[in-house]
Every structure is written in C-alpha cells, then in structure tokens.
C-alpha positions as CSV (number, residue, x, y, z in Angstrom):
1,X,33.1,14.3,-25.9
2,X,34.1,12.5,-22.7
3,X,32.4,11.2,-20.1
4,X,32.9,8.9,-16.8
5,X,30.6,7.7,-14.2
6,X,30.1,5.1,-11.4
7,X,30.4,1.6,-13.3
8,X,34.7,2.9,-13.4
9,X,34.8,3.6,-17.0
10,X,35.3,6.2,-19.1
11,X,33.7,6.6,-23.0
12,X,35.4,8.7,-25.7
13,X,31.8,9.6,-27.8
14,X,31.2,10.4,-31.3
15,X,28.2,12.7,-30.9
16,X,26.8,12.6,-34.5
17,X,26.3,8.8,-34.8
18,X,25.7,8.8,-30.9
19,X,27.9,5.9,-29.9
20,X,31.3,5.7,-27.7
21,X,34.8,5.7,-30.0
22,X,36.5,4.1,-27.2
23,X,36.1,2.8,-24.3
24,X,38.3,3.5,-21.5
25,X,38.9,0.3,-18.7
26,X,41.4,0.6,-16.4
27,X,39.9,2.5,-13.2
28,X,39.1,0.9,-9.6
29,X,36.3,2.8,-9.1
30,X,34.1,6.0,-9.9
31,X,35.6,7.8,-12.7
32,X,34.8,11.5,-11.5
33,X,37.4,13.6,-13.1
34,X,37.9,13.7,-17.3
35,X,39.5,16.2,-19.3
36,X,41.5,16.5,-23.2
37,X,44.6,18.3,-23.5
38,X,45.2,21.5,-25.4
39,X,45.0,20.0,-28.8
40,X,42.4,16.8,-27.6
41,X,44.9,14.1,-29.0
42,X,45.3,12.4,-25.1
43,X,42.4,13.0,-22.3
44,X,43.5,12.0,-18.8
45,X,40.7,10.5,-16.2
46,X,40.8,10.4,-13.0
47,X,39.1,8.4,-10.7
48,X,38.2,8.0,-7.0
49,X,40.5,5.0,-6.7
50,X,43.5,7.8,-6.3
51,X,44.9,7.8,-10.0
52,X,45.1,9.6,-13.5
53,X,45.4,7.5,-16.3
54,X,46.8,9.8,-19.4
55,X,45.5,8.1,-22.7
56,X,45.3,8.8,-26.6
57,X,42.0,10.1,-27.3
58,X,42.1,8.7,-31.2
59,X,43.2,4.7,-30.5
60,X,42.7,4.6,-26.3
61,X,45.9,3.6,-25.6
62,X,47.1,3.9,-22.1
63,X,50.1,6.5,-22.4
64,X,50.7,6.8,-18.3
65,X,49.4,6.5,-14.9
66,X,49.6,9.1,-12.2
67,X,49.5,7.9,-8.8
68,X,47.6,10.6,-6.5
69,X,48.6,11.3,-3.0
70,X,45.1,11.4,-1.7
71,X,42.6,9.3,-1.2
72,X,40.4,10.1,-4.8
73,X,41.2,13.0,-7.6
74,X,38.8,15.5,-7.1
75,X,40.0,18.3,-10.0
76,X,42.3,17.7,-13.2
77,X,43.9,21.1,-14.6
78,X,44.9,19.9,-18.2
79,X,45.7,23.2,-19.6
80,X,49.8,22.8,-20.0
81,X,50.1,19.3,-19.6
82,X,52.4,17.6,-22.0
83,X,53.8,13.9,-21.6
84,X,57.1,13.1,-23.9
85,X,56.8,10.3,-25.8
C-alpha cells in the first residue's frame, strides 16, 4: 500500500508487519495524489506543490519528475503509463 498526506511525504507500507518499506522525500508540500503502475514495480506521487515524482516501488529510487502545468495535481491516471529506462 501507498499512502501520502500533509507533512509532504509519501510511505510505501508492508501491511503484515505494519511498518513503511520506503519512505518517499522529495515533495514541497501535501502529497495528495499516489498511485502504482500496472504491474506495482514504480508508483508516482503527486503533490500540491505542482509535480509527479515517478519512483521504484521496491528500492525508492527517484526514476523522474513531472512538472505540472497547474498550480497542484489533483488526479493521477496510471493505467498505461510506462517510463523507458
């Protein structure tokens, strides 16, 4: 599971020992939007601070960031996103 929230982080969670894998700092502010790819080896976040950070769900390594042309990301569509290596 994913989850982000006000303090501008996202956590990558292991929900049988109840802790976060990784934790996800790059954000400006309120991370509102989170979502895993088709196959839940990256998860993008967006935040209110206008960007999507694409990262790899096992290690949390950054992969990209997706400047937004409004003022926060409100929705993230992950369905057929795929980012080349």
């Amino acid at each position: 599971m994913i989850s982000g929230g006000g303090d501008d982080i996202a956590a990558i969670w292991n929900l049988e020992q109840d802790r976060p894998i990784n934790i996800l700092e790059l954000h400006k502010d309120t991370v509102d939007q989170v979502a895993f790819n088709f196959d839940g080896k990256l998860v993008a976040t967006g935040s209110m601070d206008a960007t999507v950070i694409v990262w790899e769900a096992e290690s949390g390594k950054k992969k990209a960031i997706l400047e937004g042309p409004a003022a926060e990301i409100t929705v993230i569509c992950y369905d057929f996103f795929f980012l080349n290596e």
